[in-house]
RODO-2510 file (C-alpha; in nm, 4 decimals, decimal comma):
residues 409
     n   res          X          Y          Z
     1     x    -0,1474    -2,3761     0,8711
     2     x    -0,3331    -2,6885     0,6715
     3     x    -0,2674    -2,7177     0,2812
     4     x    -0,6048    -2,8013     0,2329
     5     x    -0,7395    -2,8628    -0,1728
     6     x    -0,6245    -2,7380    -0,5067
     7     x    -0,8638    -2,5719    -0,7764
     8     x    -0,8220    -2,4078    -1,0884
     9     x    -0,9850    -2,0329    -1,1472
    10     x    -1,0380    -1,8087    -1,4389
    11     x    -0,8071    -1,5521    -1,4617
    12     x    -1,0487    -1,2013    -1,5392
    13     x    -0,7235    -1,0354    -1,7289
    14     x    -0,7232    -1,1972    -2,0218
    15     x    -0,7421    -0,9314    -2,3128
    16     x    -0,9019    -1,1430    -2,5644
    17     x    -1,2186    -1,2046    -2,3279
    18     x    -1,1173    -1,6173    -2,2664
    19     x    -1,0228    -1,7205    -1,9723
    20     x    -0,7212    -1,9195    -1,8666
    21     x    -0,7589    -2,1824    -1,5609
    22     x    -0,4539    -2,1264    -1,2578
    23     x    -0,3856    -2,2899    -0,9506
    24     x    -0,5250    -2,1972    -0,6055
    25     x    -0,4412    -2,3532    -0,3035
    26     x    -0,6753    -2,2855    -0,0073
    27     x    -0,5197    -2,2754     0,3329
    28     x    -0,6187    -2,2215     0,7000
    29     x    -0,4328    -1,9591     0,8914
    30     x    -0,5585    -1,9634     1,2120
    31     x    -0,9499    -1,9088     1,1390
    32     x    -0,9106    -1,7578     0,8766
    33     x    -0,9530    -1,9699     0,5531
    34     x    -0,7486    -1,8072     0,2743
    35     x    -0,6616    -1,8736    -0,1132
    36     x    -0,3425    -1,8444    -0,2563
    37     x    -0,2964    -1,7887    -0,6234
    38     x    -0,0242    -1,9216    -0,8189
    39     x     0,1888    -1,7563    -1,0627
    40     x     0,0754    -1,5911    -1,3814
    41     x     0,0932    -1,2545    -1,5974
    42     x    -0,0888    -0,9836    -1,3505
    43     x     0,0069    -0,8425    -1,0040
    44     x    -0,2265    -0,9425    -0,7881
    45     x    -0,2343    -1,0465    -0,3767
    46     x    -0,1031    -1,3660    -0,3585
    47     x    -0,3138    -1,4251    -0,0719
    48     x    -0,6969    -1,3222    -0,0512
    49     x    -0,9426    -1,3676     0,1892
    50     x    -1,2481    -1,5680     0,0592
    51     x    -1,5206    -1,4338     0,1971
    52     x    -1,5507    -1,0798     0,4027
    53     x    -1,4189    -1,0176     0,7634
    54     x    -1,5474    -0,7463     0,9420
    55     x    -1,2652    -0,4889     0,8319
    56     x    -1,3152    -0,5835     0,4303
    57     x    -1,5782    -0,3736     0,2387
    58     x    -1,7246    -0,5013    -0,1124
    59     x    -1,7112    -0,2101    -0,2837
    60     x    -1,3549    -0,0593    -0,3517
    61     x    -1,2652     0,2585    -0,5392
    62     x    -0,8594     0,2717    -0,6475
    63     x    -0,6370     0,5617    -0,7460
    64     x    -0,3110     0,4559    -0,8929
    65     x    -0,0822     0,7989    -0,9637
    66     x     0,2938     0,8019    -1,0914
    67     x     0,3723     1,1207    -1,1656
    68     x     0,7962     1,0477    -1,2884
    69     x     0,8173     1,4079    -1,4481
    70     x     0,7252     1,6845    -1,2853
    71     x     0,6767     2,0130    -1,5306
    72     x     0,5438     1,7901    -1,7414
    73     x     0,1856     1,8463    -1,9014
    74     x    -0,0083     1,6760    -2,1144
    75     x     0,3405     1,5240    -2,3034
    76     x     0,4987     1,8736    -2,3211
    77     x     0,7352     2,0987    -2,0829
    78     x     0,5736     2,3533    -1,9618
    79     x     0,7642     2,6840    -1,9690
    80     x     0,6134     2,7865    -1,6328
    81     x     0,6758     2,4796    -1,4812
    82     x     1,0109     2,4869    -1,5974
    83     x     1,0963     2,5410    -1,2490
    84     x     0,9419     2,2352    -1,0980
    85     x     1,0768     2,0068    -1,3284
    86     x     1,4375     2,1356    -1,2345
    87     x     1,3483     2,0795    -0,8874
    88     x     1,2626     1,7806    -0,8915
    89     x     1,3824     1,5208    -1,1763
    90     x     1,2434     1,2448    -1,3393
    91     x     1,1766     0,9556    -1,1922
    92     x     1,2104     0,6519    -1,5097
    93     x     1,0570     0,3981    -1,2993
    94     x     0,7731     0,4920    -1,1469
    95     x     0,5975     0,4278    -1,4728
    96     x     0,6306     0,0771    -1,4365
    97     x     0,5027     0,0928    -1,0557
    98     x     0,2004     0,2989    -1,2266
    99     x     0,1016    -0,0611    -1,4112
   100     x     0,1819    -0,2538    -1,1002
   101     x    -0,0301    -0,1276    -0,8612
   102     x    -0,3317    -0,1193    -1,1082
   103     x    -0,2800    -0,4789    -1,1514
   104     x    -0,2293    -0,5420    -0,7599
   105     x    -0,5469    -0,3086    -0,6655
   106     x    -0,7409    -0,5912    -0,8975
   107     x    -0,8255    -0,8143    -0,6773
   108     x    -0,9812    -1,1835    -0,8085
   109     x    -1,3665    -1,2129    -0,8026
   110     x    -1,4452    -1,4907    -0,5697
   111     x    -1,8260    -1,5394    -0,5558
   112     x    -2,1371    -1,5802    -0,7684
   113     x    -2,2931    -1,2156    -0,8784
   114     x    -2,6532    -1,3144    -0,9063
   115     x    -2,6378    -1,4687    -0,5461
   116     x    -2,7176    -1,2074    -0,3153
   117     x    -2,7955    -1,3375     0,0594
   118     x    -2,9298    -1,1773     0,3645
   119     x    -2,6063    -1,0861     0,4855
   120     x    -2,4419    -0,8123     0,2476
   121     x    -2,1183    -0,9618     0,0401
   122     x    -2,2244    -1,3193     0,1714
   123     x    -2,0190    -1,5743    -0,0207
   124     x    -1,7954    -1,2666    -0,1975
   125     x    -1,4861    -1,1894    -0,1556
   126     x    -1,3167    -0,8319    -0,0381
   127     x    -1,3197    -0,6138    -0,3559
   128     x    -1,5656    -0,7706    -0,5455
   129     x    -1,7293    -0,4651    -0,7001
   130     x    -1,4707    -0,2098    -0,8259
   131     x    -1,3651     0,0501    -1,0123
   132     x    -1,0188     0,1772    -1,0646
   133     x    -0,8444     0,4793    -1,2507
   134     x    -0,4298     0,5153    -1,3420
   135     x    -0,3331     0,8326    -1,3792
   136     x     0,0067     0,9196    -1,5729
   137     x     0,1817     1,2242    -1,4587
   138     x    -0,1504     1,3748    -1,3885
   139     x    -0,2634     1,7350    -1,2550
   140     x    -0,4175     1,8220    -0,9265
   141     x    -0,7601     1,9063    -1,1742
   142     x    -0,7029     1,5358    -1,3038
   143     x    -0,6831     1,4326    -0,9655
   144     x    -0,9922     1,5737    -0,8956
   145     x    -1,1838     1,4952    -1,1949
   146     x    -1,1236     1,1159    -1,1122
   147     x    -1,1987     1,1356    -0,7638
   148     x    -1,5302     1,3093    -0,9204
   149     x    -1,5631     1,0305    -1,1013
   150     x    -1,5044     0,7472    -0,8692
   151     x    -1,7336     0,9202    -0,6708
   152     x    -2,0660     0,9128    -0,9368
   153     x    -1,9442     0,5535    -0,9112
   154     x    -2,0502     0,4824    -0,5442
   155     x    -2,3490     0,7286    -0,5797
   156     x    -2,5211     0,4465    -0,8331
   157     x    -2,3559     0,1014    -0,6401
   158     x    -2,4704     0,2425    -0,3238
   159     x    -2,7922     0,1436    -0,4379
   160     x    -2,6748    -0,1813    -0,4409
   161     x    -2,8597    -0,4484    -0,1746
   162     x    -2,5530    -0,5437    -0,0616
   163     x    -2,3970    -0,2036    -0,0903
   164     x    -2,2853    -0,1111     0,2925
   165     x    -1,9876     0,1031     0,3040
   166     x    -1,6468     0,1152     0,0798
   167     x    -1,2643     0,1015     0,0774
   168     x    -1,0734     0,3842    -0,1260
   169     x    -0,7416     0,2170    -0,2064
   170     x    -0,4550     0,5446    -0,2753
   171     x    -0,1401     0,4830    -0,3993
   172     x     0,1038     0,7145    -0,5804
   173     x     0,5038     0,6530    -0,6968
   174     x     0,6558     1,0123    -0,7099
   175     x     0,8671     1,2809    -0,5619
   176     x     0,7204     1,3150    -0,2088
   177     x     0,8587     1,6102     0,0479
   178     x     0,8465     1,7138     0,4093
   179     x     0,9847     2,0250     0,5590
   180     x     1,1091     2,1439     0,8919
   181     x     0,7814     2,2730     1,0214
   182     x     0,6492     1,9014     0,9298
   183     x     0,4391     1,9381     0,6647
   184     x     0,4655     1,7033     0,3390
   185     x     0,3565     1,7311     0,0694
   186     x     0,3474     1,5059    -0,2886
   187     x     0,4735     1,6101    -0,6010
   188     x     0,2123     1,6472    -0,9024
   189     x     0,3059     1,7447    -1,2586
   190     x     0,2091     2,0350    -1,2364
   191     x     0,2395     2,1984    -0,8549
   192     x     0,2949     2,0618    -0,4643
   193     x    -0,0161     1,9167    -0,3316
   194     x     0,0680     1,9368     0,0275
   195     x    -0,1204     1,6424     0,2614
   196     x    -0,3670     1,8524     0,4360
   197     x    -0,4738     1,8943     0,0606
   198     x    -0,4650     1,5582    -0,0594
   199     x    -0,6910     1,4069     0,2399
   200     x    -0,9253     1,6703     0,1938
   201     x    -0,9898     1,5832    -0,1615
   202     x    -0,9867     1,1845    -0,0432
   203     x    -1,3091     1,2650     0,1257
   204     x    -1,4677     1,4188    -0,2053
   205     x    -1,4899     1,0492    -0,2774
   206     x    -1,7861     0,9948    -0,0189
   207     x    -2,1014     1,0347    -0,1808
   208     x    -2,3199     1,3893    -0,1132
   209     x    -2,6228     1,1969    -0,0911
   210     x    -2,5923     0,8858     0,0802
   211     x    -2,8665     0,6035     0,1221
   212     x    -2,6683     0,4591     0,4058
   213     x    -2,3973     0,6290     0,5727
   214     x    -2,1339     0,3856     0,7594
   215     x    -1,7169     0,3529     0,8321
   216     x    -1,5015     0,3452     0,5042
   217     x    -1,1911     0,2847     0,4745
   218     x    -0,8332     0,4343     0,3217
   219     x    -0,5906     0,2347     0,2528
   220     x    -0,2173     0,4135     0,1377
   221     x    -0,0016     0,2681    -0,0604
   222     x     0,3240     0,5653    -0,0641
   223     x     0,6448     0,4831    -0,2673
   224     x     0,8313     0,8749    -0,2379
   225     x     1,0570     1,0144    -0,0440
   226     x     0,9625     1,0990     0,3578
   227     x     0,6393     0,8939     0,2521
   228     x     0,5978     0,8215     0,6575
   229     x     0,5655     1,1605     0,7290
   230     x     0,3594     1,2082     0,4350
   231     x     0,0894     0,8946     0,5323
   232     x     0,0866     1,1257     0,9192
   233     x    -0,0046     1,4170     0,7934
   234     x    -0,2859     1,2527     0,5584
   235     x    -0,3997     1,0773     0,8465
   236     x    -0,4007     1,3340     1,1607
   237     x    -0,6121     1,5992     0,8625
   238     x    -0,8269     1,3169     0,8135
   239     x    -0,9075     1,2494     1,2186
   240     x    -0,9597     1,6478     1,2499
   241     x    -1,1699     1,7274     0,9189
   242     x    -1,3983     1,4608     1,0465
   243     x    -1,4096     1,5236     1,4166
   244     x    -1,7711     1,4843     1,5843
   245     x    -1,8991     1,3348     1,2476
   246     x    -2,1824     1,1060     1,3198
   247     x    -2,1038     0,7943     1,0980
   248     x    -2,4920     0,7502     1,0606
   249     x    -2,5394     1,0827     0,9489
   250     x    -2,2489     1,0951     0,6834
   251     x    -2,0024     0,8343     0,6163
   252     x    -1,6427     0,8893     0,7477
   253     x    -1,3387     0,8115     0,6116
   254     x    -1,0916     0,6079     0,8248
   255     x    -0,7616     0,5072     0,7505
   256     x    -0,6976     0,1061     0,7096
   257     x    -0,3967     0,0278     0,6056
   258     x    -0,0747     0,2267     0,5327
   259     x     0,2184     0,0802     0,3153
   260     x     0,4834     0,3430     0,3389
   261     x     0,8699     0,2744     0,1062
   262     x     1,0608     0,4858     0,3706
   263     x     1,0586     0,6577     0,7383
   264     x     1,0151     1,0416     0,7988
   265     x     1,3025     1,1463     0,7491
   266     x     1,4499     0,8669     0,4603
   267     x     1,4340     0,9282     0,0617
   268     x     1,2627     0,6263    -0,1870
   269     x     1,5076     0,4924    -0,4024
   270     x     1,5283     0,3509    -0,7570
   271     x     1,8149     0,2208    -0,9270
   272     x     1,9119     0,1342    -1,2543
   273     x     1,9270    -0,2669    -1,2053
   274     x     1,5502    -0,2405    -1,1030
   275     x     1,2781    -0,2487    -1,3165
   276     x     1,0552    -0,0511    -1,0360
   277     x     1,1324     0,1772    -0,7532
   278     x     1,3001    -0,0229    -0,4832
   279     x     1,0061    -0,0393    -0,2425
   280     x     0,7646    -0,1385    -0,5190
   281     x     1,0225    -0,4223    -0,6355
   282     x     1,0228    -0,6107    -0,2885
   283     x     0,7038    -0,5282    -0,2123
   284     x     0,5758    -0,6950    -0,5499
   285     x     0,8235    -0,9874    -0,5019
   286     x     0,7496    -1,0758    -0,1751
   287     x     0,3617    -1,0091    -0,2053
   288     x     0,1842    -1,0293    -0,5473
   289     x     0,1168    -1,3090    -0,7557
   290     x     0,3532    -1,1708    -1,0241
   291     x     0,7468    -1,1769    -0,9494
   292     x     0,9088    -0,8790    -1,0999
   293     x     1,1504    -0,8916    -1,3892
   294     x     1,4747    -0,9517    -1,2187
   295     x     1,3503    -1,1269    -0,9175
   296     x     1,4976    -1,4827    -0,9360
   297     x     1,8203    -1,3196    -0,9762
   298     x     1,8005    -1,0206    -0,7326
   299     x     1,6167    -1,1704    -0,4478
   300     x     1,4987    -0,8785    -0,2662
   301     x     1,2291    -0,8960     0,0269
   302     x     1,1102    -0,5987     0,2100
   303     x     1,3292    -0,6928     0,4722
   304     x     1,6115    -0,6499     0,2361
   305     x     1,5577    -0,2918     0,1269
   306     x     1,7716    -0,0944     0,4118
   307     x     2,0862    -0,2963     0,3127
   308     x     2,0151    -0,2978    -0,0787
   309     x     1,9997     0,0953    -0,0328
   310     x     2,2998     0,1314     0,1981
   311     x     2,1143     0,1581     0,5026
   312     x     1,9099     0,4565     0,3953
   313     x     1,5673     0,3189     0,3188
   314     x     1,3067     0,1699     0,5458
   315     x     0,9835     0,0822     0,4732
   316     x     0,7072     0,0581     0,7531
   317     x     0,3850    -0,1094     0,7319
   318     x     0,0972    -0,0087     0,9327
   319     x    -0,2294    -0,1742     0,9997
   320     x    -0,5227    -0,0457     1,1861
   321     x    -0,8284    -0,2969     1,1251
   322     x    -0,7097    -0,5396     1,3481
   323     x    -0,9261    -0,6014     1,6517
   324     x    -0,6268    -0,4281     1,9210
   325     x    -0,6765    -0,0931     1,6521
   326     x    -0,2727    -0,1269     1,5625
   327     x    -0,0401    -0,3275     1,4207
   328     x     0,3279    -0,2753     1,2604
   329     x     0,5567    -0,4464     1,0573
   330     x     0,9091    -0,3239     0,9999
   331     x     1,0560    -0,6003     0,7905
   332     x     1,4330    -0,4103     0,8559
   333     x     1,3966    -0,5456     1,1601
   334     x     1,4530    -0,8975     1,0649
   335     x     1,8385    -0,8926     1,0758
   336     x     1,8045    -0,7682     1,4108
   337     x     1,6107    -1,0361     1,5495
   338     x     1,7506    -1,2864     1,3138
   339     x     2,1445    -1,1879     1,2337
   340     x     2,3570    -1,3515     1,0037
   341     x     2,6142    -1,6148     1,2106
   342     x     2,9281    -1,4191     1,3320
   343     x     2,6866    -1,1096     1,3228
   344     x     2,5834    -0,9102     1,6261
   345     x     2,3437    -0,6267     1,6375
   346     x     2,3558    -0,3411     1,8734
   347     x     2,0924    -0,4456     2,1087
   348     x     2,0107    -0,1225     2,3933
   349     x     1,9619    -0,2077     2,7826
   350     x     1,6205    -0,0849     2,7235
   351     x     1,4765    -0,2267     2,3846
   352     x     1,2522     0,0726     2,2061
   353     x     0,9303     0,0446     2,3154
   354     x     0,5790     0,2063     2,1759
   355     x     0,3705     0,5275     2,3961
   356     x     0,0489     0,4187     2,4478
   357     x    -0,0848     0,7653     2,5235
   358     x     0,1104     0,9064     2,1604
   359     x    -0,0089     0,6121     1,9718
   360     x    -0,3884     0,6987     2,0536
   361     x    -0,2947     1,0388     1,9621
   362     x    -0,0739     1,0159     1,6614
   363     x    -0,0377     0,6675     1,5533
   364     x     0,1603     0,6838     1,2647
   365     x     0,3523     0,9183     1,4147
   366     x     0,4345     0,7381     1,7147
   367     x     0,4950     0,4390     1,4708
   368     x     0,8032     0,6037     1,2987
   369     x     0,8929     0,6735     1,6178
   370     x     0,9627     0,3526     1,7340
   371     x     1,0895     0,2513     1,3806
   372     x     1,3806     0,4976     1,3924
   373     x     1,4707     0,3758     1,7522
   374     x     1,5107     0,0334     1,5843
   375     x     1,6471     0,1420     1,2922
   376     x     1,9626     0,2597     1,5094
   377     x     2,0139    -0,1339     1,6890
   378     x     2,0506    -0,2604     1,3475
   379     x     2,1608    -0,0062     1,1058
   380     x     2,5280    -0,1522     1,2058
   381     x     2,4512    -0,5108     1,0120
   382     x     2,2630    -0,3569     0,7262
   383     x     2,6354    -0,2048     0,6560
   384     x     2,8359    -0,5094     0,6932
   385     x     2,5941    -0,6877     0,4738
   386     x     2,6173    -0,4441     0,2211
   387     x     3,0026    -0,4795     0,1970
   388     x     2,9920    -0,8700     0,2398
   389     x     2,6770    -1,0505     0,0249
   390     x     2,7556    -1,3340     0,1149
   391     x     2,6341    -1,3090     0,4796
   392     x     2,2967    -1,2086     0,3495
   393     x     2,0000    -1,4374     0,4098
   394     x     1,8187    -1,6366     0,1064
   395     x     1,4525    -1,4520     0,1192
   396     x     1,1814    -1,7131    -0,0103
   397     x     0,8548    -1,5661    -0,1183
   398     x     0,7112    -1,8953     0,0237
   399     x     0,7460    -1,7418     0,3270
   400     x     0,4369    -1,5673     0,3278
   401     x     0,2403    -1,8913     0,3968
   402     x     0,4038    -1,8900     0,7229
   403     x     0,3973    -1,5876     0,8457
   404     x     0,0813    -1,4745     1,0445
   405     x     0,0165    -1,1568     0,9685
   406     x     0,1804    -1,0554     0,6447
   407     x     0,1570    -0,9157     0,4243
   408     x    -0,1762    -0,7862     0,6617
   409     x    -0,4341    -1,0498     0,6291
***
């Protein structure tokens, strides 16, 4: 990596329409050239591409759901939801990860908007048209109604010269579910919307009428409980509700990348020292430009998470738009390659390893897989660092200029 020149952008969220210079550092990573944005009042990737790759997309379309109280409609309890709401609680923080993610799915407009070259997005960065929608403790017909809408969106852009395909960016902070037969399901305020459902109405966001059909892309961002084995089931209905579709007949829908707070069979936390859920927290820490409030004092990486819950959250990241079609990171897995001094990890005779033949077949799947296998060599430390902090390891968001491939650029 070469530190390579400093500049100072305009920051687009300022409410009062000026605009407020930052710092940006642009580094090389590899050969990739990236910029890095300093510190200020939005979350926002710390780290952005500055001009397309050949996974990116121009146009993105964002959904950003927290739905904290279930049986909850329109600001009022619902006597026939009555039951739901008993069922399920109320979440207090996922309101704040409702803002967060907004802010994060924002990404900074690098580029000049009357230049457009040959080559579509040429000199524009990933993102640069979009159009994003919160949604606070919505229905399944709100749902709907702003996929509708998102969707009239990309019928006008893709019109666009430089209009080629798009990236739907999903994320929701909520009661999630999975039962023995494996499906899962996500909680809405007012009913279950099991996966199978959900990716069906994911696809209502390609247009009916398309000028040019091509590969878009899903990316998941899933802070609930059993969110791994909800981000499976979204993705193996998504592979078999577009099987044999001809991508220059009718766009498809692929999945990108998947940012899930917890394995299969794990529950999302929050607690009451956070100001998030505890996925959102480290993820925002170690990833957006924005620390969260209680950062400098709590420290928390995604690598931290399975000790800061006891050992009983994981989160697994999952990235296929990388040239070998998979990539994982299971940041847990840190203290197992890395253990604290007078620390020892259960290490197997045969370290886990991935299926080949199961990952073509069920990659997210086979992914969890794997992750629980680990999750048993290390699960051992996560405990003993629980009961003795000061063993743990300093996490410095700085880190992220190191590190190749995290968080997935």
């Amino acid at each position: 990596m070469k530190l390579q020149a400093h500049w100072s952008w305009p920051d687009r969220a300022e409410s009062d329409g000026k605009t407020k210079g930052q710092p940006i550092t642009r580094i090389e990573r590899g050969e990739e050239q990236l910029w890095v944005f300093g510190d200020m009042d939005r979350h926002e990737r710390r780290v952005q591409r500055s001009v397309l790759s050949g996974c990116d997309r121009l146009f993105w379309i964002t959904i950003t759901i927290a739905c904290g109280t279930p049986g909850v409609v329109s600001g009022e309890h619902n006597k026939g939801l009555s039951s739901l709401a008993k069922r399920y609680g109320r979440l207090d923080k996922a309101r704040n990860d409702l803002d967060a993610f907004y802010q994060y799915y924002r990404p900074m407009q690098l580029g000049d908007p009357y230049v457009v070259g040959a080559t579509p997005g040429l000199g524009k960065s990933p993102g640069f048209f979009d159009c994003a929608v919160k949604l606070d403790n919505p229905t399944i017909g709100q749902l709907l109604g702003s996929i509708h809408r998102l969707r009239e969106w990309l019928e006008v852009n893709q019109h666009d010269p430089e209009y080629t395909s798009f990236q739907f960016n999903f994320c929701f902070s909520g009661h999630g579910e999975s039962d023995e037969s494996g499906r899962a399901s996500i909680v809405l305020a007012d009913e279950k919307l099991e996966a199978r459902d959900l990716a069906s109405l994911l696809l209502l966001s390609i247009p009916e009428r398309e000028v040019t059909p091509g590969r878009c892309r899903l990316d998941l961002f899933l802070d609930c409980c059993h969110s791994s084995a909800i981000a499976r089931n979204i993705h193996l209905n998504m592979v078999d509700m577009q099987q044999g579709s001809d991508p220059l007949r009718r766009s498809v829908l692929n999945v990108g990348q998947v940012y899930c707070a917890c394995l299969d069979d794990e529950e999302s936390f929050e607690l009451q020292d956070l100001q998030h859920s505890v996925f959102t927290f480290a993820f925002l820490n170690e990833c957006s430009r924005k620390q969260p409030e209680g950062a400098a004092m709590t420290n928390l990486g995604l690598r931290d998470v399975g000790w800061y819950t006891e050992g009983r959250q994981h989160p697994l990241l999952l990235d296929f738009t990388v040239p070998e079609g998979w990539a994982m990171k299971f940041p847990s897995q840190y203290y197992l390659t890395h253990p604290p001094h007078s620390m020892v990890g259960r290490r197997s005779a045969t370290p886990p390893s991935i299926d080949l033949s199961r990952l073509s077949s069920d990659p997210v799947g086979e992914s969890v897989r794997l992750a629980r296998e680990l999750k048993a060599e290390f699960i051992g430390l996560e405990q003993q660092l629980w009961e003795h902090p000061n063993l743990r390891m300093p996490f410095s968001r700085e880190e992220i200029l190191t590190n190749k491939r995290f968080p997935f650029l």
